[in-house]
C-alpha positions as CSV (number, residue, x, y, z in Angstrom):
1,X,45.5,-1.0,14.8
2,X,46.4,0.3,18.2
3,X,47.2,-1.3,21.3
4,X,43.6,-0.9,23.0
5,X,42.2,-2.4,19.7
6,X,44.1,-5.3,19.5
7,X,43.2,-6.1,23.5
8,X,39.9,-5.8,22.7
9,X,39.6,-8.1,19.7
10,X,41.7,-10.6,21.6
11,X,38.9,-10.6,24.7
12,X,36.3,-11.4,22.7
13,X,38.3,-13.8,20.9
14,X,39.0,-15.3,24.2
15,X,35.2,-14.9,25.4
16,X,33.7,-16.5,22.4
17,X,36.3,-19.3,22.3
18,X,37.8,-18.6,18.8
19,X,41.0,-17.3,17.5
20,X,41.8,-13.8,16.9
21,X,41.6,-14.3,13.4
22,X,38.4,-15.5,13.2
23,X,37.0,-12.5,15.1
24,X,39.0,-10.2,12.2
25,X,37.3,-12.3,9.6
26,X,33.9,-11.8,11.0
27,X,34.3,-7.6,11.5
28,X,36.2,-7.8,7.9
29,X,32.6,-9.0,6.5
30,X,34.5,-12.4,5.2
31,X,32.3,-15.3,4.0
32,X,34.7,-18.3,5.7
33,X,33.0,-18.3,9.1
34,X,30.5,-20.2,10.6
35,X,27.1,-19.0,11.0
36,X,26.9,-19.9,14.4
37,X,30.5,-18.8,15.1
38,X,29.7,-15.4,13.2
39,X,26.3,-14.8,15.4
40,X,28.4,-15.8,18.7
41,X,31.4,-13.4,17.8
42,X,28.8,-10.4,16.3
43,X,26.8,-10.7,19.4
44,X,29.9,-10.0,21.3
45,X,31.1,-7.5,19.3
46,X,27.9,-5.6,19.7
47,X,27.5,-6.2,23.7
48,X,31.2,-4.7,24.5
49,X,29.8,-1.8,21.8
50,X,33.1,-2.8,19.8
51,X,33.6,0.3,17.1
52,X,34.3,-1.1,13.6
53,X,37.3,0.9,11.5
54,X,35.5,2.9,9.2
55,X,37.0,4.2,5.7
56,X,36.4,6.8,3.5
57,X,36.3,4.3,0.4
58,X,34.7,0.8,0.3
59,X,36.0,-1.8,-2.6
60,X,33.4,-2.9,-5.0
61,X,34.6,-6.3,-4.5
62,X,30.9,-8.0,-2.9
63,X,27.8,-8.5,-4.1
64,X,24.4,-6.4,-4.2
65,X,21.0,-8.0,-2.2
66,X,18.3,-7.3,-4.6
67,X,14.8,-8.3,-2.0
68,X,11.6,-8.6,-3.4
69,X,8.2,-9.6,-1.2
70,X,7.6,-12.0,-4.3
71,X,9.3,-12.5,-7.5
72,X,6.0,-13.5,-9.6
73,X,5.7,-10.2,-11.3
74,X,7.4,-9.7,-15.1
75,X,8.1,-6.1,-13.9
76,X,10.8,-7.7,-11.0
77,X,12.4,-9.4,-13.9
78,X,12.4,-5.3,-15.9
79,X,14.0,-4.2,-12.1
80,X,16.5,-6.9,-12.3
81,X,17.6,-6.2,-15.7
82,X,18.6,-2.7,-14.2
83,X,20.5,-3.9,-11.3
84,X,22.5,-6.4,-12.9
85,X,23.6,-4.0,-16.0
86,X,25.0,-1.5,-13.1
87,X,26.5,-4.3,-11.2
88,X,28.0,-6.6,-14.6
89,X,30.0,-3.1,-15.6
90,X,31.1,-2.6,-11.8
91,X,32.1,-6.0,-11.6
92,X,29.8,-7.0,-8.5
93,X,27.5,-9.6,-7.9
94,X,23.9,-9.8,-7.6
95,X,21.8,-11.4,-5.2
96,X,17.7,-11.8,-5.9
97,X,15.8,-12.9,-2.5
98,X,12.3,-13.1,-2.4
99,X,10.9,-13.2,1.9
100,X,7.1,-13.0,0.9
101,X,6.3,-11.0,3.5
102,X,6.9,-13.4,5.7
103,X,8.9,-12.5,9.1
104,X,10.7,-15.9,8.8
105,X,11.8,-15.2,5.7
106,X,13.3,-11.6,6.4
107,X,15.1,-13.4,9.4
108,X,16.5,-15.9,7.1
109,X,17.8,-13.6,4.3
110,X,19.3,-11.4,6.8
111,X,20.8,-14.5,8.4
112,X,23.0,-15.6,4.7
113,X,23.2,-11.7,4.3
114,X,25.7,-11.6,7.2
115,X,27.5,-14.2,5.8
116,X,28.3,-12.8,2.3
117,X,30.2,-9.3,1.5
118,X,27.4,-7.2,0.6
119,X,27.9,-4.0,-0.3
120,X,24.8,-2.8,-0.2
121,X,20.6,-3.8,-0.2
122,X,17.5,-2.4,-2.2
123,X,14.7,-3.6,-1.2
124,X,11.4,-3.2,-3.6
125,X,7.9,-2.3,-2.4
126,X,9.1,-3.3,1.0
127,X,8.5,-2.0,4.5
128,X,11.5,-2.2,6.7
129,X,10.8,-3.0,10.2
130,X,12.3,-1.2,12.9
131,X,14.4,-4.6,14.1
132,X,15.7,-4.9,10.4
133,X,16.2,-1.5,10.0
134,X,18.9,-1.2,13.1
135,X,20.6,-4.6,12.1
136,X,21.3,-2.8,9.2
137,X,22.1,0.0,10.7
138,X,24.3,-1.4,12.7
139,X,26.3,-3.7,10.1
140,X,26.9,0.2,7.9
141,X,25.3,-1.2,5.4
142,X,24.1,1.2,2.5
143,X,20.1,0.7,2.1
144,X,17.9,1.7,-0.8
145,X,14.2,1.5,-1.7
146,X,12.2,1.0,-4.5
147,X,8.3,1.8,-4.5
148,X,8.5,1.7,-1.0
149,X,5.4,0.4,0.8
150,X,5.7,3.0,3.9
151,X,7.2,5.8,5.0
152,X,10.5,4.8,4.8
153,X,13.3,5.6,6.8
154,X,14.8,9.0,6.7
155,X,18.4,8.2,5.6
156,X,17.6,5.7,2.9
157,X,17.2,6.9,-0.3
158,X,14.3,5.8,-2.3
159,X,13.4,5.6,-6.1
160,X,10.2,5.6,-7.5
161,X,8.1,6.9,-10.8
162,X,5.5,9.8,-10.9
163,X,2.3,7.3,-10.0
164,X,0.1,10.6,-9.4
165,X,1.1,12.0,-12.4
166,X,1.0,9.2,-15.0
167,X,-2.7,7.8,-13.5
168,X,-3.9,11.6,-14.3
169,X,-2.7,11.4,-18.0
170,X,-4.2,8.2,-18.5
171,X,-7.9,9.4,-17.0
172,X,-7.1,12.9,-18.6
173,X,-7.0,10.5,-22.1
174,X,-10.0,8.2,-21.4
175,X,-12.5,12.0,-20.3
176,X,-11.2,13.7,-23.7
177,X,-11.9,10.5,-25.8
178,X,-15.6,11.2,-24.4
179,X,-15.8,8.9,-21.5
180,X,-17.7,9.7,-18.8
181,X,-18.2,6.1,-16.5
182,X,-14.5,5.3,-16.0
183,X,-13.2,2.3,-13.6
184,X,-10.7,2.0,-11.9
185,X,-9.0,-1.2,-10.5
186,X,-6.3,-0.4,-8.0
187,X,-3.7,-2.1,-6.8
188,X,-2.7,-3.1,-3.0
189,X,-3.7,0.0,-0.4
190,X,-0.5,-0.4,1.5
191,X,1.9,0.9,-1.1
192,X,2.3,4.3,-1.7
193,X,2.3,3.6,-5.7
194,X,-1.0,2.4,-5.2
195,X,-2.3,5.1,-3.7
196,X,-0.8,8.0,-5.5
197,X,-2.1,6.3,-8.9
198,X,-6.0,6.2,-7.1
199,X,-5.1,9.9,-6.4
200,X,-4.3,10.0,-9.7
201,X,-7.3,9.2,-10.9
202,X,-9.8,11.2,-8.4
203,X,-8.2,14.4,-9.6
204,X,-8.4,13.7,-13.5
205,X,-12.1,13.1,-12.8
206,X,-12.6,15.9,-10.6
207,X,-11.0,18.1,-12.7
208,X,-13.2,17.6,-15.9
209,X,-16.2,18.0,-13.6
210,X,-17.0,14.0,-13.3
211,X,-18.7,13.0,-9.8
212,X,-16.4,9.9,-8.6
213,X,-18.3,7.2,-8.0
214,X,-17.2,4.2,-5.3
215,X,-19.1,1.6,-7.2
216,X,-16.7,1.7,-10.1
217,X,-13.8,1.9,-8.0
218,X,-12.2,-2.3,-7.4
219,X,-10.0,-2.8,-4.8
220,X,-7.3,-4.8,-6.7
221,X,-3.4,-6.3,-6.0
222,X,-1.6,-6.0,-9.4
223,X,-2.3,-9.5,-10.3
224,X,-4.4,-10.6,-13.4
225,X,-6.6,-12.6,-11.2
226,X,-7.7,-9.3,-9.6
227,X,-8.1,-8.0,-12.9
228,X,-10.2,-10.6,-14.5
229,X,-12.5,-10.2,-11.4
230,X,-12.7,-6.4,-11.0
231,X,-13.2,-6.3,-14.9
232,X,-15.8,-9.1,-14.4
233,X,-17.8,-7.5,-11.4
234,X,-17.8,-4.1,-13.3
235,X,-19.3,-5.0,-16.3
236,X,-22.0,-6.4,-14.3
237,X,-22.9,-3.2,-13.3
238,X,-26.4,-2.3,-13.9
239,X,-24.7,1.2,-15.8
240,X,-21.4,-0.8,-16.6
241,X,-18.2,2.0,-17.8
242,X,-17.5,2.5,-21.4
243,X,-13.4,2.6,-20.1
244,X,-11.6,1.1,-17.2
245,X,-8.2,1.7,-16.4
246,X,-5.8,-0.9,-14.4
247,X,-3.3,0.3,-12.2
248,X,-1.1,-2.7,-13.6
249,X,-0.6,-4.1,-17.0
250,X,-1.3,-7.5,-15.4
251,X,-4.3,-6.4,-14.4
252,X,-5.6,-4.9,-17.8
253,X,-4.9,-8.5,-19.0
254,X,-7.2,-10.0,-16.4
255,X,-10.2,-7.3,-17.7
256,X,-8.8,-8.5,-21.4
257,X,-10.2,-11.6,-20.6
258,X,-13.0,-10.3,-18.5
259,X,-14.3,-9.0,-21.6
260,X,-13.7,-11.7,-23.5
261,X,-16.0,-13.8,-22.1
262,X,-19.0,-11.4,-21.9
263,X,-18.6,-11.5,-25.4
264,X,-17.1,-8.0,-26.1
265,X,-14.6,-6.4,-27.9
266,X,-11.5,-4.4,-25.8
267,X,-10.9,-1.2,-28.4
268,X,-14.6,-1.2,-30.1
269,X,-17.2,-2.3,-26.6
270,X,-14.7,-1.2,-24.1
271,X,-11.8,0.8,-23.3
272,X,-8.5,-0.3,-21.2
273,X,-5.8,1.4,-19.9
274,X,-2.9,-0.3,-17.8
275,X,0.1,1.2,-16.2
276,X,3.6,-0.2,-16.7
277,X,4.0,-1.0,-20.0
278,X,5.7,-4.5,-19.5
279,X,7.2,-5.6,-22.9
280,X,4.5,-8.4,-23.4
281,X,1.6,-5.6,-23.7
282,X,2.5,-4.4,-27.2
283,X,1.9,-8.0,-28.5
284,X,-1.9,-8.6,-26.8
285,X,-4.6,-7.8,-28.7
286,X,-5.1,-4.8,-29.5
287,X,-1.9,-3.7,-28.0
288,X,-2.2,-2.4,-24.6
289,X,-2.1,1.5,-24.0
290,X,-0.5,2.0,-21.0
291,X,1.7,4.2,-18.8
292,X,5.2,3.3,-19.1
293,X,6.7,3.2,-16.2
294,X,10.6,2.8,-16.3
295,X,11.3,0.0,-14.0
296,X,15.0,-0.9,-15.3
297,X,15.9,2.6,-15.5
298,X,14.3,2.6,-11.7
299,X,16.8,-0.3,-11.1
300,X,19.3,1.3,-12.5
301,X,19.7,4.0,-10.8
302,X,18.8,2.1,-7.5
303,X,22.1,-0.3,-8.0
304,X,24.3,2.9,-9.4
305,X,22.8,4.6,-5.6
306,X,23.5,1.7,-3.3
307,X,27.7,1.5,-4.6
308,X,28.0,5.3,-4.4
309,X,27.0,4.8,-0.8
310,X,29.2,1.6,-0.2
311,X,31.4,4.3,-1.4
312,X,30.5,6.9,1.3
313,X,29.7,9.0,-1.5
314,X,27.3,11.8,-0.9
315,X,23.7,11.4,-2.7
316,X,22.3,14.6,-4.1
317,X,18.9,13.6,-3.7
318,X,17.9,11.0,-1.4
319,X,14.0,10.8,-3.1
320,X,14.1,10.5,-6.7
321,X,10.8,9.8,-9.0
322,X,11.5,9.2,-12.6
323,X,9.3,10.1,-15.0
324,X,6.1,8.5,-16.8
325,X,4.4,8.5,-20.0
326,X,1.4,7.7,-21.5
327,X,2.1,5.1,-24.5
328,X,-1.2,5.2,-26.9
329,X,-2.0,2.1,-29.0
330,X,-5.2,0.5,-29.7
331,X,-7.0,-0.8,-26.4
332,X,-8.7,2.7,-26.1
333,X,-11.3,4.6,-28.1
334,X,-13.9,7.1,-28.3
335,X,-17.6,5.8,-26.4
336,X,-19.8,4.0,-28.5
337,X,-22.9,6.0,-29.3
């Protein structure tokens, strides 16, 4: 450290009323500070525009922030699963926040963030606000997205799965079965999953020369509730459809019991499709078919993506989509009659 370093760490030691090696300790990313000592010393650091020593390689000593909106979802627990098998074999830590959309929240996590060695964050189905974006900017640390909800920002990497393509297979299945009235249940607008699987579905129907129509189309959030009530309202339909594919497995378990209780049969009355393919789907009845979606490989390779940037590594391709697949079993057949 040179000479004009050493003055300046030793003025905003002096400023901020600490000792010199407490202002190393908070710009060395070390847990034993205060929080308040480590906001008054950081907001110092940033005022005089102190420049943090940068290296060209990072130990893999910290931990990874896994951030969710919610954690009420078995396909977070599938995402997990992928995180913590990269971070186990690199012997790091993981970290599972939920903020529930909730700007309180986001401050908060960012607030214990600071105060643990992090080597990097993914975020899932998140949208990163400008204010959190440059804090984490500015702390160089390594961001990546999973399913983003927005546009996200240019020099975080994002993973995600072919939506568009897999919702397209599954409506391509349900037309050459022979149906014709085909439902859809979609899940929240705001996420670009979402929409590319309604997409999805438009072009199937287009394509085999079916006129879309908006009163089979429920606005949905992934959640069975959302199923059970867009299954419900749909086969109240004066011309109810003879198939309706859920852009969640959750919510293909809500029309499950939809159906139920008018009475009818999922696999003989009705058709359903879901898309994920969470483990639990092969043991409903009929089993589920469904487009697999691989949320631990998606994990996976967002944990292995987030330490080859805490290593300054460079990433190949900063927008990845793995692929999907339609998984046939017994919850769809041919129209009756």
């Amino acid at each position: 450290m040179d000479e004009n370093r050493k003055v300046t760490i030793a003025a905003i030691a002096r400023e901020a009323g600490v000792s010199v090696p407490t202002v190393s300790r908070v710009i060395n990313g070390r847990t034993d500070v205060s929080p308040t000592t480590r906001q008054r010393v950081e907001e110092l650091l940033n005022r005089h525009g102190y420049q943090r020593r940068t290296t060209s390689v990072r130990s893999t000593s910290g931990l990874i922030d896994l951030v969710f909106n919610d954690l009420d979802s078995p396909w977070a627990v599938e995402i997990i699963r992928g995180v913590e098998d990269v971070a186990h074999a690199a012997g790091v830590g993981t970290v599972v926040s939920a903020i529930h959309r909730r700007a309180s929240s986001a401050k908060q996590w960012l607030d214990n963030m600071r105060s643990r060695s992090t080597e990097g964050v993914i975020f899932v189905t998140s949208t990163l606000e400008p204010p959190l974006q440059a804090e984490l900017r500015r702390l160089n640390i390594p961001v990546v997205i999973v399913d983003p909800a927005g546009v996200p920002p240019q020099e975080a990497p994002t993973i995600g799965a072919t939506n568009w393509n897999g919702a397209l297979r599954a409506t391509e299945y349900l037309v050459n079965l022979g149906h014709r009235r085909i439902g859809f249940i979609a899940g929240p607008p705001q996420l670009l999953c979402s929409r590319a699987r309604l997409d999805g579905y438009r072009t199937a129907l287009e394509a085999a020369g079916i006129p879309a129509d908006d009163k089979l189309i429920y606005p949905g959030n992934f959640y069975h509730e959302a199923g059970y009530t867009g299954g419900t309202q749909l086969l109240e339909l004066a011309e109810p459809p003879t198939a309706i594919f859920a852009a969640s497995d959750q919510m293909a378990l809500g029309v499950y019991e939809a159906v139920r209780r008018k009475g009818l049969r999922v696999g003989d009355d009705i058709s359903i499709v879901g898309f994920d393919d969470l483990p639990e789907v092969r043991w409903c009845s009929p089993p589920l078919t469904t487009v697999r979606q691989p949320l631990a490989e998606m994990g996976l390779l967002a944990a292995r993506t987030v330490l080859r940037l805490a290593q300054r590594e460079k990433i190949e391709s900063p927008r990845v989509e793995l692929a999907t697949e339609l998984v046939i079993r017994d919850s769809a057949c041919a129209p009756r009659g």
